[in-house]
Each structure stands twice: as structure tokens, then as C-alpha cells.
VOPA-822520 format. One line per 8 residues: number of its first residue (from 0); their letters; for each residue x, y, z of C-alpha. Coordinates in steps of 0.001 Angstrom, whole numbers, plus 500000, padded with zeros to 6 digits. Layout:
NUM) a) X,Y,Z; ...
//
This chain:
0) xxxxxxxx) 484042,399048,140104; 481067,397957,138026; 480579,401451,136623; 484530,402202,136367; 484367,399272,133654; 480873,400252,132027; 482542,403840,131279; 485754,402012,130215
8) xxxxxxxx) 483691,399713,127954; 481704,402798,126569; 484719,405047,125923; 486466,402315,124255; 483234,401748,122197; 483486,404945,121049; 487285,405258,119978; 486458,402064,117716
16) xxxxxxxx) 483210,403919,116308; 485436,406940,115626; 488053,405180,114083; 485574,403149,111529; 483479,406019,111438; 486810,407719,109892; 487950,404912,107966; 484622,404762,106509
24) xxxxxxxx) 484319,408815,105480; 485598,408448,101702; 483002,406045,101122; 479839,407836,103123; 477315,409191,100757; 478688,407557,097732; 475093,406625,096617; 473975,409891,096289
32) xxxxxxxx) 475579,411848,092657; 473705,414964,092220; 475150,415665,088669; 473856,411682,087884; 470412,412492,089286; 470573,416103,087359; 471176,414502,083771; 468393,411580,084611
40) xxxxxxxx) 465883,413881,085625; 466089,416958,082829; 466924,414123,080429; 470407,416663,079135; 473944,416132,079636; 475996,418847,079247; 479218,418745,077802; 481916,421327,077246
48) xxxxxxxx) 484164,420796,074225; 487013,423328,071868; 486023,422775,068918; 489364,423716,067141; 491258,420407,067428; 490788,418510,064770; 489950,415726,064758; 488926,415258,067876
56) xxxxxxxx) 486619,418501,068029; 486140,420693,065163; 482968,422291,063343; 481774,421159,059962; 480806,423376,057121; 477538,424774,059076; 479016,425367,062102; 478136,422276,063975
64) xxxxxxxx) 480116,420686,066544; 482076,417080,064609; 484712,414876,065213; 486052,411731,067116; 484934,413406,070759; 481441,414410,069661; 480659,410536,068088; 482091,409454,071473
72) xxxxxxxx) 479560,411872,073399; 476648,411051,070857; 477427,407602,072032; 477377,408087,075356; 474016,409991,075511; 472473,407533,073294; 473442,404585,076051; 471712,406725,078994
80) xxxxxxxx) 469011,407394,076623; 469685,411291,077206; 469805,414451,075244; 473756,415652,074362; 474107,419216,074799; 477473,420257,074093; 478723,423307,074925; 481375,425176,073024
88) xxxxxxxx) 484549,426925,075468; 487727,427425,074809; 490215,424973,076214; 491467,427016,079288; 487849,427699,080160; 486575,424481,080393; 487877,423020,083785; 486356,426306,085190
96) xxxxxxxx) 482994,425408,083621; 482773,422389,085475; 483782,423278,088502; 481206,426360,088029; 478500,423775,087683; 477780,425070,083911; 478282,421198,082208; 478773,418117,083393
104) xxxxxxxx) 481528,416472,081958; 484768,418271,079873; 485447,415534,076765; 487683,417736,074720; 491475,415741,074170; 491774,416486,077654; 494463,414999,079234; 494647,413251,081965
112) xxxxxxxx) 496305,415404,085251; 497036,414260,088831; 497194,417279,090166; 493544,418426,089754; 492521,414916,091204; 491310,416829,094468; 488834,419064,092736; 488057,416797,089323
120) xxxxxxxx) 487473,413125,088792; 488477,411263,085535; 487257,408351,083628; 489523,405886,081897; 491446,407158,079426; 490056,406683,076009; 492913,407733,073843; 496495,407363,074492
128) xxxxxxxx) 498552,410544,073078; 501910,409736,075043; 505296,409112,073125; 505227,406350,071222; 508052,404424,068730; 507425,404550,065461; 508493,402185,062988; 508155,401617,059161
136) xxxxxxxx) 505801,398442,058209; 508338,396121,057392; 511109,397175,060234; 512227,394005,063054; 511947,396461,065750; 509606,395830,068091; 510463,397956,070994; 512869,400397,072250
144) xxxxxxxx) 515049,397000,073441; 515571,396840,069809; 517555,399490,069096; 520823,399076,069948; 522932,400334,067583; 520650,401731,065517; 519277,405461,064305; 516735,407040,066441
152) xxxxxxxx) 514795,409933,064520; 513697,412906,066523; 511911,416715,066673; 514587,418430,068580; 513204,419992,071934; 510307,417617,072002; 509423,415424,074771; 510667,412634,072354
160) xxxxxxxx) 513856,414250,071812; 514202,414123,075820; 513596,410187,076264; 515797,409274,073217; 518648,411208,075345; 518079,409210,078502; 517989,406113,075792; 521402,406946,074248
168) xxxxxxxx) 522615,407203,078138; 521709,403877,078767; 522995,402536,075676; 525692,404931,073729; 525604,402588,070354; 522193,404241,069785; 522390,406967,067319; 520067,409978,068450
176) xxxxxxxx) 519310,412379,064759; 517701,415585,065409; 515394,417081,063204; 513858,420697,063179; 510492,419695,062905; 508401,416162,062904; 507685,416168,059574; 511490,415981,058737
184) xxxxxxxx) 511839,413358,061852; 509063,411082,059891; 510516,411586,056207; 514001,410343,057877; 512138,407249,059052; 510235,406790,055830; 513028,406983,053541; 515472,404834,056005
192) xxxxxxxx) 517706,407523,057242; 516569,406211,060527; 515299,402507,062192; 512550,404720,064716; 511022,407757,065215; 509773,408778,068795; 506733,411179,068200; 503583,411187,070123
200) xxxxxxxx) 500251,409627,069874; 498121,412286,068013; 500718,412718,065502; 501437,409276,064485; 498144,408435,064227; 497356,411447,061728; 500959,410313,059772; 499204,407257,059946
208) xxxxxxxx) 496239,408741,058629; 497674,410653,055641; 499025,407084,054286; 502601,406621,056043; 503436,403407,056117; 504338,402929,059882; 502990,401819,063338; 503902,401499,066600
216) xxxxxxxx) 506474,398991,068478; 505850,398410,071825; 503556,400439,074740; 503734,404499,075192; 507165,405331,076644; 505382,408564,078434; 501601,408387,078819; 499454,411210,078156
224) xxxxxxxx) 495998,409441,078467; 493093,411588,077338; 490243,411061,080040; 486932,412425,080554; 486341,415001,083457; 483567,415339,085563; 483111,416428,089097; 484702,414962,091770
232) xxxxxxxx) 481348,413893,093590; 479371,412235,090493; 481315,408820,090964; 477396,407318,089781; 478472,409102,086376; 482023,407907,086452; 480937,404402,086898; 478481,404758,084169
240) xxxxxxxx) 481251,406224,081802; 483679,403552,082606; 481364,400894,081955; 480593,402014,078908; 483978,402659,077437; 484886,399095,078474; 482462,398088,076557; 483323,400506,073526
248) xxxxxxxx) 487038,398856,073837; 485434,394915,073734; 483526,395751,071029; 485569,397803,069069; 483786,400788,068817; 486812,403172,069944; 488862,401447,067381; 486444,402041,064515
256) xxxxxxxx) 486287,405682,065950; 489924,406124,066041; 490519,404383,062321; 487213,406773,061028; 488717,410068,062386; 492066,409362,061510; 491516,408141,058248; 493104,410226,055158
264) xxxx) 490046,411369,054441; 489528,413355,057733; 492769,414383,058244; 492895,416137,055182
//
């Protein structure tokens, strides 16, 4: 009888140790980060960028890697006390890279995507390119609960042009104007044709830049963050990168980076 209960006491022992053993398996081995131990000990971190989207990667006039992502790196490395090595690949390459082992982290306006969760990790995002309402300076509106009855400027076929129709579903006194490009979209703002324009984050922020007079009213209505990818193991990394860009937010680094690439005289 004595042993009947000693095996029942062991076996049920050892469904509990299973059970935490598999609750417990995300988490096993999350101190070791071989890409975090790899940049500490050669002193390099390698990061793949395309330089052809200005003006967050771009060269200058001797061929060197510039622009709102490479200050961000530079940053970065100088925090960690590293080398920055960045490696130029075209923008379909570099998720490939990484996975490849080649660099260690992608920062190139990449945005954020669920779907390669299983195979990359991200860091916060650090720019937010969703769809965002525009408004002149001196406009009331403050959000999209604003608009009722007013005009609603648009690129026809964009992603903007796609929300204001589920808008003007849920409220039919909102007048949807459809423009061939977003150029024409923002002149129709600017000159009053319309009370909003729905464009997304990188363009109103280089309208912005060439001296419109408009900002945004109220949060992105679609986010497309742009995060930082690394491998899915080096959550060390991850931590370190989040940490730091909290910090860039509280002190206003990012913002200073944003206004300084965005300014008129980068975008022109």
C-alpha cells in the first residue's frame, strides 16, 4: 500500500514538473543572447539599411550612408559604447540578412509586421507612418469626431481614401473629395476646399517639412509603426534598444531627430 502511494506521489510529482517545466519553456534560456554577447565582444554592431529613402536613409554627396535612421543608429552605438557598421541592402534583402546571421539589427523605415513575429523580434516603434488627419493651423477640428458635415480631402485608391469611405458610412453628412494625387489632396486642404486631409505619416511630416501650414488632429487612424528588427533570440538586445528609445522619447531626442530630418532644409 505504502509503495502504491510512493509511486502515486512520484508520478504526480512529475505531471506537475512537466506542466511548469512547460509553462516555463518561453522563458528558459532567456539570459543567454548570442547576437548581445557577439556585438559586446567584437565591439561592432551590424546594421543593414536602403539607403534610397530619404530621409530616413539616403547617401550624402560622397557616398556615405545619412539620414534620420543612421543618427538614430549612431546613437545607439554610441550608448553601448560600440562600433556602427552599417551595411547597405536593398529593402527586400534585408529581412534575409538577418535571418542569415549577416547583421544584427534591420533599422531601415521598416515597418512593423505581425506576421514575421515567429522568425523576427521588434523593438518599439520609433516612428509612426500610419494614416493620420491633417488639418490646417488654425482649423477647430481636432479629430475625426469633428467632422460631421464637413469636406474630407483624399488621394483616391489610398489607404486614406479607404477609411474616409468607412467614415462617410458611419456618418453620410461627411463629404468624401477625391483627388488624383496627394499633392492635389493637400493644396485642397491648404486653400480651404476641404476641413481635413487623411494622408499618412511620412508624407505629412515632409508637407510639414516643405512649410505647409498643418498638423495633425487626433492619434493615427491605421498604425504603421516603424520598429527595429533583430533576431528573435537577442531579447538582451531588444531590452537594451527599448530602453534606450524610452529614453530618446523623455528626452526628446526622437523629436529633435524627427523636426532635423524633416525640416525644409532636408526635404528639399
Amino acid at each position: 500500500m505504502g509503495n502504491r502511494r510512493l509511486a502515486g506521489s512520484i508520478g504526480l510529482l512529475l505531471v506537475v514538473g512537466l506542466a511548469l517545466l512547460w509553462l516555463a519553456g518561453p522563458y528558459l534560456g532567456r539570459g543567454e543572447d548570442a547576437t548581445w554577447q557577439r556585438i559586446q565582444q567584437s565591439g561592432i554592431w551590424r546594421v543593414g539599411m536602403d539607403p534610397s529613402f530619404p530621409p530616413f536613409d539616403l547617401l550624402d554627396g560622397e557616398g556615405q550612408p545619412t539620414g534620420y535612421d543612421v543618427e538614430l543608429a549612431q546613437a545607439l552605438a554610441r550608448r553601448w559604447d560600440v562600433e556602427l557598421q552599417i551595411v547597405a541592402i536593398g529593402f527586400d534583402g534585408l529581412t534575409d540578412a538577418l535571418l542569415a546571421g549577416k547583421i544584427e539589427s534591420v533599422i531601415s523605415a521598416l515597418p512593423y509586421d505581425p506576421r514575421l513575429t515567429e522568425d523576427l523580434s521588434y523593438s518599439a516603434s520609433y516612428f509612426e507612418a500610419g494614416i493620420r488627419l491633417a488639418v490646417r493651423n488654425d482649423s477647430p477640428v481636432q479629430s475625426v469626431g469633428d467632422l460631421a458635415g464637413r469636406r474630407l480631402a483624399v488621394e483616391w485608391g489610398s489607404n486614406g481614401d479607404a477609411i474616409a469611405r468607412r467614415l462617410q458610412r458611419e456618418d453620410p453628412s461627411l463629404q468624401r473629395l477625391t483627388f488624383p494625387g496627394g499633392q492635389e489632396a493637400l493644396q485642397a486642404l491648404l486653400t480651404g476646399e476641404a476641413d481635413g486631409l487623411l494622408i499618412d505619416g511620412v508624407s505629412l511630416r515632409l508637407f510639414q517639412g516643405s512649410g505647409a501650414a498643418l498638423k495633425a488632429a487626433g492619434p493615427a487612424l491605421e498604425s504603421n509603426p516603424y520598429a527595429i528588427a533583430l533576431p528573435v533570440t537577442a531579447h538582451l538586445l531588444r531590452q537594451e534598444i527599448d530602453a534606450a528609445l524610452t529614453e530618446f522619447v523623455t528626452t526628446g531626442f526622437l523629436a529633435e531627430l524627427e523636426d532635423r530630418w524633416f525640416s525644409e532644409e532636408k526635404t528639399q
